[in-house]
C-alpha positions in Angstrom: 0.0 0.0 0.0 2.6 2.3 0.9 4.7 1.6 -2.4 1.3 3.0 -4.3 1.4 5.7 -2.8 5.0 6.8 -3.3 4.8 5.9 -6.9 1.5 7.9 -6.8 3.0 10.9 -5.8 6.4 10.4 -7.7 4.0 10.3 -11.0 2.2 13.5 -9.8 5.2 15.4 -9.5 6.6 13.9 -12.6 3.2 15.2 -14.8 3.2 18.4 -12.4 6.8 19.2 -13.6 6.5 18.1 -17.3 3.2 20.5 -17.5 5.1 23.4 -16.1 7.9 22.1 -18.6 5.6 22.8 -21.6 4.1 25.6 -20.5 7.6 27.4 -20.4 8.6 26.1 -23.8 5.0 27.8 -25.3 6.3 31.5 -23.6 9.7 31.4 -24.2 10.9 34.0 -26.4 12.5 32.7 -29.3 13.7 36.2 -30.9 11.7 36.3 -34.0 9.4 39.1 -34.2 6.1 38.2 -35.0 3.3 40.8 -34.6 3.0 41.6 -38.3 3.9 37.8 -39.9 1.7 35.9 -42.1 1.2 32.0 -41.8 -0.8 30.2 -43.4 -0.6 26.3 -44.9 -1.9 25.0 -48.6 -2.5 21.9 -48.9 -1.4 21.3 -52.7 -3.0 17.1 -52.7 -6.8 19.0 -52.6 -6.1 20.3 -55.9 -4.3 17.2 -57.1 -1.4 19.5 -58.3 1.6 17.9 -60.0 4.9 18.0 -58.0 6.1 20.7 -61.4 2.7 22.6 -61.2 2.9 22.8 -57.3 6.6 24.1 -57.7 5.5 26.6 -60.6 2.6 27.5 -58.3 4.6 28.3 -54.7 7.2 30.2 -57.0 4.4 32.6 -58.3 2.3 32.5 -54.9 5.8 33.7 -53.2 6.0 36.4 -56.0 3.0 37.7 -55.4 3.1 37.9 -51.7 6.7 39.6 -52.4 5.1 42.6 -54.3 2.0 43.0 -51.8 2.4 47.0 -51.1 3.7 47.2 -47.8 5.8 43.7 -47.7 8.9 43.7 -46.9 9.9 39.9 -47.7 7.6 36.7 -49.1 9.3 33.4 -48.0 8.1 29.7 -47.9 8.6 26.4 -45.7 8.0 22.8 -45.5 7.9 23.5 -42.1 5.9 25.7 -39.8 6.9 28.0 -37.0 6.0 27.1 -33.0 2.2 28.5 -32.8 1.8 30.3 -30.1 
């Protein structure tokens, strides 16, 4: 009875610190200013795009977004930036 309860607790503090764990990684600041970014994701399989007319079609998305008045830089990723 006694050994439940020690592992009981042990896996309490275990979840308690692994919670406070996460919540630290979502609020640290990682440097990158993002109050006036745009993100969003396409997913290019809905429109059944060829793997040349997806390329052709990021290229001239990317364009576009580069000569939006008031942008300073379009850029694109395979992978996202930490929500938060």
């Amino acid at each position: 009875m006694a050994g439940q309860v020690a592992l009981s607790i042990l896996l309490l503090v275990g979840a308690g610190l692994l919670a406070r764990s996460l919540f630290r990684l979502l609020t640290v600041d990682t440097g990158i200013e993002t109050s006036h970014l745009l993100s969003f994701s396409i997913d290019r399989s809905l429109h059944k795009y060829t793997p040349d007319r997806s390329r052709r079609f990021f290229l001239d998305l990317q364009n576009s977004l580069e000569h939006l008045p008031g942008a300073v830089a379009g850029k694109r990723s395979l992978i996202s930036r930490a929500r938060g």
